[in-house]
MARTOR-690810 format. One record per atom (N, C-alpha, C): residue in one letter; atom name; x, y, z. Coordinates in steps of 0.001 Angstrom, whole numbers. Example, Ala and Ser with C-alpha at 12.3 -4.5 7.8 and 13.67 -1.06 7.14 Angstrom:
BEGIN
+------+------+---------+---------+---------+
| type | atom |    east |   north |      up |
+------+------+---------+---------+---------+
|    A |    N |   13190 |   -5690 |    7800 |
|    A |   CA |   12300 |   -4500 |    7800 |
|    A |    C |   13200 |   -3300 |    7800 |
|    S |    N |   12850 |   -2250 |    7080 |
|    S |   CA |   13670 |   -1060 |    7140 |
|    S |    C |   12900 |      30 |    7870 |
+------+------+---------+---------+---------+
REM end
This chain:
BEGIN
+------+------+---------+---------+---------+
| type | atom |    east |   north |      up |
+------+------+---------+---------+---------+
|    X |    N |   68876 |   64997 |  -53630 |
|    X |   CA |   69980 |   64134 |  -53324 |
|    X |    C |   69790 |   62811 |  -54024 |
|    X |    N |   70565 |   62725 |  -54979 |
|    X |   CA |   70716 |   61268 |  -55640 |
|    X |    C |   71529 |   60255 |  -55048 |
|    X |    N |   71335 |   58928 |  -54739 |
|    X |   CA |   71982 |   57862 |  -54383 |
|    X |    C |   72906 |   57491 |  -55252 |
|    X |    N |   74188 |   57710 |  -55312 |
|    X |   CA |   75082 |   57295 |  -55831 |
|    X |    C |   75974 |   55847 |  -55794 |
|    X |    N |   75021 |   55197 |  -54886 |
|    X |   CA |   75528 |   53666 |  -54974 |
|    X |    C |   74916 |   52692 |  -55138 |
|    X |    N |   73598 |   53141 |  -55999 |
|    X |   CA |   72592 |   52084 |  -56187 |
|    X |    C |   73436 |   51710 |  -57644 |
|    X |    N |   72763 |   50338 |  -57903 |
|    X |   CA |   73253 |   49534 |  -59049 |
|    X |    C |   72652 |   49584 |  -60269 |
|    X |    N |   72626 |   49799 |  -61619 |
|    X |   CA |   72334 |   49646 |  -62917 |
|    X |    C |   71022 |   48865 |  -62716 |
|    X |    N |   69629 |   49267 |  -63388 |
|    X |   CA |   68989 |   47961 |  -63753 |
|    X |    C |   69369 |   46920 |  -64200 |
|    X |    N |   69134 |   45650 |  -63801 |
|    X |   CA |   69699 |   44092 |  -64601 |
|    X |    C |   68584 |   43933 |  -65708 |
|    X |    N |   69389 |   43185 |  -66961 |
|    X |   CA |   68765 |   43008 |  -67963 |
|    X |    C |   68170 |   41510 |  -67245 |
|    X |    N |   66845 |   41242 |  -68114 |
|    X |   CA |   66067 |   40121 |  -68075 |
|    X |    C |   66450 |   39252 |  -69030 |
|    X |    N |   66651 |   38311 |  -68971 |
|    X |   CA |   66913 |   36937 |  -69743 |
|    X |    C |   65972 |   36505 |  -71076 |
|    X |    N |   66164 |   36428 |  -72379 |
|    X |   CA |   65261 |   35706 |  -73142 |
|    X |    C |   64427 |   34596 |  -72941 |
|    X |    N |   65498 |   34137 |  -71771 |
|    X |   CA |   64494 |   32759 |  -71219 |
|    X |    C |   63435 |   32925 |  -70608 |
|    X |    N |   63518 |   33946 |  -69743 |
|    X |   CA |   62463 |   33922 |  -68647 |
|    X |    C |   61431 |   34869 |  -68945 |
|    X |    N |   61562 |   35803 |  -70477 |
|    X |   CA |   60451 |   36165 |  -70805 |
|    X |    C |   59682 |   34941 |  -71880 |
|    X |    N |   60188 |   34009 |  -72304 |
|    X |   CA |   59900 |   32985 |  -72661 |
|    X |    C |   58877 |   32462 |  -71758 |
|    X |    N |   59415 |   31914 |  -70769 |
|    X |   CA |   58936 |   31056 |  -69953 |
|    X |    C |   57526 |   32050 |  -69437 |
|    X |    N |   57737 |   32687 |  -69225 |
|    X |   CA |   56370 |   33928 |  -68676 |
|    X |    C |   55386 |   33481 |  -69579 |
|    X |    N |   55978 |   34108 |  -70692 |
|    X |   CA |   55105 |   34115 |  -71773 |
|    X |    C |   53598 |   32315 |  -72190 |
|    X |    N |   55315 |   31499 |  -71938 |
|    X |   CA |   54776 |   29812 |  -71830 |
|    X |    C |   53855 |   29845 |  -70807 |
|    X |    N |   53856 |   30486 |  -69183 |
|    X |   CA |   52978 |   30136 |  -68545 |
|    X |    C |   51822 |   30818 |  -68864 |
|    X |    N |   51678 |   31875 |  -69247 |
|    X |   CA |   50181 |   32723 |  -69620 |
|    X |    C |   49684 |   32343 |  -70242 |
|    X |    N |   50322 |   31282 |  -71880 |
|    X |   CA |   49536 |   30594 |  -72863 |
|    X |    C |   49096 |   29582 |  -72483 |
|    X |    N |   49574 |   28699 |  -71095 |
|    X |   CA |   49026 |   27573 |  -70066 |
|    X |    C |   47735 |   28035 |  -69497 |
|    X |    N |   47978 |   29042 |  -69340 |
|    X |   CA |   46568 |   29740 |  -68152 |
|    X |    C |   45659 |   29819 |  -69055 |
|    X |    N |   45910 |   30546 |  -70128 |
|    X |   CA |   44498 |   30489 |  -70923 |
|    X |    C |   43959 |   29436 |  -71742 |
|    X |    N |   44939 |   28736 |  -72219 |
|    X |   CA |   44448 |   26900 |  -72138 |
|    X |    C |   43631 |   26584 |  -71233 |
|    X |    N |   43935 |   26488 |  -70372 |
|    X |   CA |   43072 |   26137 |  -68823 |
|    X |    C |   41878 |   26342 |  -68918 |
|    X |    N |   42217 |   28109 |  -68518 |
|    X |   CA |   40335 |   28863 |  -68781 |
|    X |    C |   39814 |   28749 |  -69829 |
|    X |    N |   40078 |   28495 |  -71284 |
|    X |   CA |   39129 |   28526 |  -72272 |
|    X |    C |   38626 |   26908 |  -72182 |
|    X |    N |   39542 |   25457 |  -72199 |
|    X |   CA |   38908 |   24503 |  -71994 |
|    X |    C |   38524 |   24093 |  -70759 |
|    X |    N |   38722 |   24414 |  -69620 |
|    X |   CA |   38286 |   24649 |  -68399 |
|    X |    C |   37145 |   25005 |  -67674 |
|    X |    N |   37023 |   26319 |  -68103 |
|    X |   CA |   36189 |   26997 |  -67185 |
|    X |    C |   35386 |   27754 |  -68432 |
|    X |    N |   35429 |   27903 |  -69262 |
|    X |   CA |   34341 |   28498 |  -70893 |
|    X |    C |   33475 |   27675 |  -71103 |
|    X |    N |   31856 |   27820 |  -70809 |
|    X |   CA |   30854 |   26963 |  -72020 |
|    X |    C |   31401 |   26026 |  -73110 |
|    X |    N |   31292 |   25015 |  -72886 |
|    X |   CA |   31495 |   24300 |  -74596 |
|    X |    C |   30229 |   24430 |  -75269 |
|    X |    N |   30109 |   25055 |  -76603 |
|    X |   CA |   29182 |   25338 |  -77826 |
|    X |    C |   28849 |   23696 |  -78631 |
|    X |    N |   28121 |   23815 |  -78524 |
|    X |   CA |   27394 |   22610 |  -79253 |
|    X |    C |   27090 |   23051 |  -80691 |
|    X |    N |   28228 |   22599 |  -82039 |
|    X |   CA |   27938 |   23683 |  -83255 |
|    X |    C |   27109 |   23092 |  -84274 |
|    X |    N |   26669 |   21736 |  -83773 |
|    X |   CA |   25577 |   21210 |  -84545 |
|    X |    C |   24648 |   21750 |  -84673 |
|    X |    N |   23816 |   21890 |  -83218 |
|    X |   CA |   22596 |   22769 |  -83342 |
|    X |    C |   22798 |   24259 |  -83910 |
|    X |    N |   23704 |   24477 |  -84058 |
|    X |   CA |   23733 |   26504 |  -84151 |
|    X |    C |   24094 |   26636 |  -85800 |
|    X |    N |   24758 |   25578 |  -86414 |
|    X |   CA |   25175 |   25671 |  -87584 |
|    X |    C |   24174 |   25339 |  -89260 |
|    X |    N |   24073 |   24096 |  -88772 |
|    X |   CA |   23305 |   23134 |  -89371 |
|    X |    C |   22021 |   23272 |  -89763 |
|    X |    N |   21362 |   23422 |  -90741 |
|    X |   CA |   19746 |   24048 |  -91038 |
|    X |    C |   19026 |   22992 |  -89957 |
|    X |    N |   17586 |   23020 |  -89954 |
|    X |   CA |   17062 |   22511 |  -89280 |
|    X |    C |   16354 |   21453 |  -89927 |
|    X |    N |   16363 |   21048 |  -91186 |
|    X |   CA |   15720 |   20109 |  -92240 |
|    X |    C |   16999 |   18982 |  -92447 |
|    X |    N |   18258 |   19409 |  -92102 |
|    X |   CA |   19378 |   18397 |  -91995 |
|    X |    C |   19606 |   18236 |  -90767 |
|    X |    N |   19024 |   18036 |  -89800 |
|    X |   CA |   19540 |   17762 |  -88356 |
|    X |    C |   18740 |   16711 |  -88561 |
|    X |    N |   19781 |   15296 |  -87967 |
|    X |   CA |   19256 |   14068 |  -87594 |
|    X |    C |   18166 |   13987 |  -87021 |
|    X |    N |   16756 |   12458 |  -86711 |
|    X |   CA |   15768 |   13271 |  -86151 |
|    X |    C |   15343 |   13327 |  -85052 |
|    X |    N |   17118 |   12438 |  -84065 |
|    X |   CA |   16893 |   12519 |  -82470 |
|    X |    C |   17589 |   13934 |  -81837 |
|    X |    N |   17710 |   15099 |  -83353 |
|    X |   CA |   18567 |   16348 |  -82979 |
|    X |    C |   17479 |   17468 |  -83839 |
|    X |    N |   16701 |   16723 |  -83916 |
|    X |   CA |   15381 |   17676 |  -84981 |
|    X |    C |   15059 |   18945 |  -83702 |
|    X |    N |   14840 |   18216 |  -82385 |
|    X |   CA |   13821 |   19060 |  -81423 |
|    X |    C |   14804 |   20386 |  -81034 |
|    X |    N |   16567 |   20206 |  -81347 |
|    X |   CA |   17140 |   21124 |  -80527 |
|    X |    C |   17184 |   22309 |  -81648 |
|    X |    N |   16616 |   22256 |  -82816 |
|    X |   CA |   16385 |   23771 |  -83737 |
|    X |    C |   16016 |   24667 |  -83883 |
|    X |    N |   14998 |   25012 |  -83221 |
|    X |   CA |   14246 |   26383 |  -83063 |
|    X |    C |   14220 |   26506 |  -81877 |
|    X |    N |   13412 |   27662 |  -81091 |
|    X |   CA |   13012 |   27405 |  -79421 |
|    X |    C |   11795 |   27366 |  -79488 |
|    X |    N |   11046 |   27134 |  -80094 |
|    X |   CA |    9656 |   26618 |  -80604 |
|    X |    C |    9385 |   24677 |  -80793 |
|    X |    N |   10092 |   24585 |  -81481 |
|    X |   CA |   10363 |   23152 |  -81559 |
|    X |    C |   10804 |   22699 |  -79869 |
|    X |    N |   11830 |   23025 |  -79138 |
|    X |   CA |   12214 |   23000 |  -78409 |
|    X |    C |   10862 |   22702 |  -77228 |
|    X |    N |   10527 |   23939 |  -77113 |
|    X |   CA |    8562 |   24130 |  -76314 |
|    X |    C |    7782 |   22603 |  -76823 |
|    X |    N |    7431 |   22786 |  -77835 |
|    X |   CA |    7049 |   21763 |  -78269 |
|    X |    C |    6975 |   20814 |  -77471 |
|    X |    N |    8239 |   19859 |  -77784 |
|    X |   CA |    9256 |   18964 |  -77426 |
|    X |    C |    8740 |   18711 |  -75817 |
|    X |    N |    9245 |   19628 |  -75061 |
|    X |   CA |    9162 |   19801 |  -73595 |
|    X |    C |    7559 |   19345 |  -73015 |
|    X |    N |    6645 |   20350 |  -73870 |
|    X |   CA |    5248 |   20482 |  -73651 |
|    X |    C |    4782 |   19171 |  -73945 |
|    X |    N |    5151 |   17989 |  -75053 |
|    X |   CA |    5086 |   16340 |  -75726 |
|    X |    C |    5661 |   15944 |  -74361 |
|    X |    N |    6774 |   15930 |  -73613 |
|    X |   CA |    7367 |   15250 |  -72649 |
|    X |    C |    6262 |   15072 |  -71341 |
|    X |    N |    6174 |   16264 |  -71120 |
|    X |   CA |    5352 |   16500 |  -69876 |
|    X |    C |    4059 |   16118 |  -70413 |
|    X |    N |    3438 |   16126 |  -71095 |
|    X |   CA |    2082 |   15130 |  -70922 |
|    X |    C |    2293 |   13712 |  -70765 |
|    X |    N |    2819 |   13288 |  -71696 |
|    X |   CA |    3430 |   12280 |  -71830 |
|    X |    C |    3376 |   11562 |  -70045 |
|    X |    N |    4781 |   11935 |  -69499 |
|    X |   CA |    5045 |   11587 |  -68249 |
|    X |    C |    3783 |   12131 |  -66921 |
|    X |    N |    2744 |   13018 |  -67551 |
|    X |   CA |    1615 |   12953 |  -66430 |
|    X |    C |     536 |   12504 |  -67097 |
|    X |    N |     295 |   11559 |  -67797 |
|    X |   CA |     -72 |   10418 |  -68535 |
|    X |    C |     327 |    8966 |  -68027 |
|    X |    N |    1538 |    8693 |  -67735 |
|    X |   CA |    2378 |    7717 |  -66935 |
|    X |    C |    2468 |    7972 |  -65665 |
|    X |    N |    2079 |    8845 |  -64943 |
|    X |   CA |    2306 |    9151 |  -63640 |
|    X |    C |     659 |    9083 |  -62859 |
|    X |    N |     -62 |    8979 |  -63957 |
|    X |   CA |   -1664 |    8564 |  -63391 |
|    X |    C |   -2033 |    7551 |  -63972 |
|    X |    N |   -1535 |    6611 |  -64242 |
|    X |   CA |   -2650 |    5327 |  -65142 |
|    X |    C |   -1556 |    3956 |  -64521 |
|    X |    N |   -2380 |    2969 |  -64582 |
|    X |   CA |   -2421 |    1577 |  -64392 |
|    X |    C |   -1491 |     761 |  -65334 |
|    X |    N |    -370 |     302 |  -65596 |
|    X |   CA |    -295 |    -690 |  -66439 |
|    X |    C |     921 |   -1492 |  -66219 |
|    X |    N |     960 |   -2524 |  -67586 |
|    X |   CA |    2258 |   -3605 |  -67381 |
|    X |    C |    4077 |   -2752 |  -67740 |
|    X |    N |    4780 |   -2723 |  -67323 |
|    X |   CA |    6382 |   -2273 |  -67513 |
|    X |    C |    6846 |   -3352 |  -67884 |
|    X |    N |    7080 |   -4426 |  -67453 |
|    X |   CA |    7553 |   -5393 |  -67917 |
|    X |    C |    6303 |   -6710 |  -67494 |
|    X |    N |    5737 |   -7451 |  -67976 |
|    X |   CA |    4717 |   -8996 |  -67774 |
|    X |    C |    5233 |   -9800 |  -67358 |
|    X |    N |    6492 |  -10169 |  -68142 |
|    X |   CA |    7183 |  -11435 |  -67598 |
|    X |    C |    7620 |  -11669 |  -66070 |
|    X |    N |    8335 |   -9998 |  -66144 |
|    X |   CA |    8712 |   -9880 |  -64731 |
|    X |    C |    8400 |   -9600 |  -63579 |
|    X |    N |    6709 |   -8910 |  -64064 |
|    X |   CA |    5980 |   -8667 |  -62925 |
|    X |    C |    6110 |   -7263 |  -62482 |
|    X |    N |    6424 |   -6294 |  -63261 |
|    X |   CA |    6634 |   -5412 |  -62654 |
|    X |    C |    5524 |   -4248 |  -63388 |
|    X |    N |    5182 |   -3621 |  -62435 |
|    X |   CA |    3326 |   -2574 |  -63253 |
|    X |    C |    4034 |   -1551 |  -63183 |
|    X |    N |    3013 |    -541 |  -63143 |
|    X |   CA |    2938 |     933 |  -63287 |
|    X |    C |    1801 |    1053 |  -62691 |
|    X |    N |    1968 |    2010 |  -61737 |
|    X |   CA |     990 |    2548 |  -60374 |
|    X |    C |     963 |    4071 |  -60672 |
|    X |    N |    -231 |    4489 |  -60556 |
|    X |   CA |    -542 |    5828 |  -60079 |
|    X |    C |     943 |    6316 |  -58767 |
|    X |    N |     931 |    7283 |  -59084 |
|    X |   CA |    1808 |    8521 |  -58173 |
|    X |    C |    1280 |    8151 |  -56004 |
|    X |    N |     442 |    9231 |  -56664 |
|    X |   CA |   -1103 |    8269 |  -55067 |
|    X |    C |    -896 |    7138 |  -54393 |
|    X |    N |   -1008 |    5970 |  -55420 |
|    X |   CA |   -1415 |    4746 |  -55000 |
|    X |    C |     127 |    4347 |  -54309 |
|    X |    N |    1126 |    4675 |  -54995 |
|    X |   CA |    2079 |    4070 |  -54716 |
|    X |    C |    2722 |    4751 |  -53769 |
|    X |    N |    2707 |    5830 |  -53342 |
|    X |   CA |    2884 |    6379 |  -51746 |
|    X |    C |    1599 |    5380 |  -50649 |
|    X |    N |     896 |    5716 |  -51465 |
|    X |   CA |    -211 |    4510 |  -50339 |
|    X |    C |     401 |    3143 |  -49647 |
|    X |    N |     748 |    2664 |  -50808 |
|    X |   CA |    1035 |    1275 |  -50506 |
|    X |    C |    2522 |    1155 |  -49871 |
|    X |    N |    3692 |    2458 |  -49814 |
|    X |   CA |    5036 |    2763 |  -49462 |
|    X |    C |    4538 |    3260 |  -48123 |
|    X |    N |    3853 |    3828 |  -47308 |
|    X |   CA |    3774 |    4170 |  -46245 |
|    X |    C |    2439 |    2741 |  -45587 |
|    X |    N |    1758 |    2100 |  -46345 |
|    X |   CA |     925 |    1365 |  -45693 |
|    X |    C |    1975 |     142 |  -45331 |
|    X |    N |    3246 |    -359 |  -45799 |
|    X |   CA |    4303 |    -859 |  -45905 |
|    X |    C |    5216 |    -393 |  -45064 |
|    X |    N |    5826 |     789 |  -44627 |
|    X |   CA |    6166 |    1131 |  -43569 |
|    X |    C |    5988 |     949 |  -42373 |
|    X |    N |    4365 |    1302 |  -41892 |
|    X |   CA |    3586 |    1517 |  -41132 |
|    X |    C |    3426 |     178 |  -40420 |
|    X |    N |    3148 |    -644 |  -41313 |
|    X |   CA |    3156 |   -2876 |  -41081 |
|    X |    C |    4917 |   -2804 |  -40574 |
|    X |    N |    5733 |   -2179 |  -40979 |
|    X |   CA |    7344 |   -2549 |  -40270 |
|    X |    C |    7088 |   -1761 |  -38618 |
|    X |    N |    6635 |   -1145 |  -38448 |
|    X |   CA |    6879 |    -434 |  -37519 |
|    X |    C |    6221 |   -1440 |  -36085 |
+------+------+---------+---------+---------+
REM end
């Protein structure tokens, strides 16, 4: 039994497959500058003998190690020794230790 009083499909408008179309090329605008990684194409492009030389360390993942492995001594080097930060102003550099010492022996006198 066929329905004999249903109506013709309606044609769709040029506009509004337009407009569809306009919003999907919005959406993926969105997600690609949005929500996608941005690529950094300096490091990935560029040999590693022409990279500037505060962009030298990001070239290999060796260099990189390096880099990291120089940092961290470095800062547990500064994180155990004695010295001036600024003279004029009075301000040192304390052991890690010492300076919880003197932050809770400072507390401890408020209390």
């Amino acid at each position: 039994m066929s329905d004999s009083t249903s109506e013709a499909p309606r044609s769709v408008s040029l506009v509004t497959v337009f407009a569809i179309l306009g919003c999907f090329a919005l959406f993926l605008l969105v997600v690609k500058y949005g929500y996608l990684p941005n690529q950094s194409a300096a490091a990935n492009t560029i040999p590693a003998e022409k990279l500037p030389e505060d962009l030298a360390w990001k070239a290999t993942h060796t260099s990189k190690q390096a880099a990291l492995t120089e940092l961290r001594k470095k800062q547990a080097a500064q994180g155990s020794a004695y010295g001036w930060v600024d003279q004029k102003a009075g301000v040192v550099q304390l052991p890690i230790s010492r300076a919880m010492e003197l932050v809770a022996r400072d507390a401890a006198a408020r209390k």
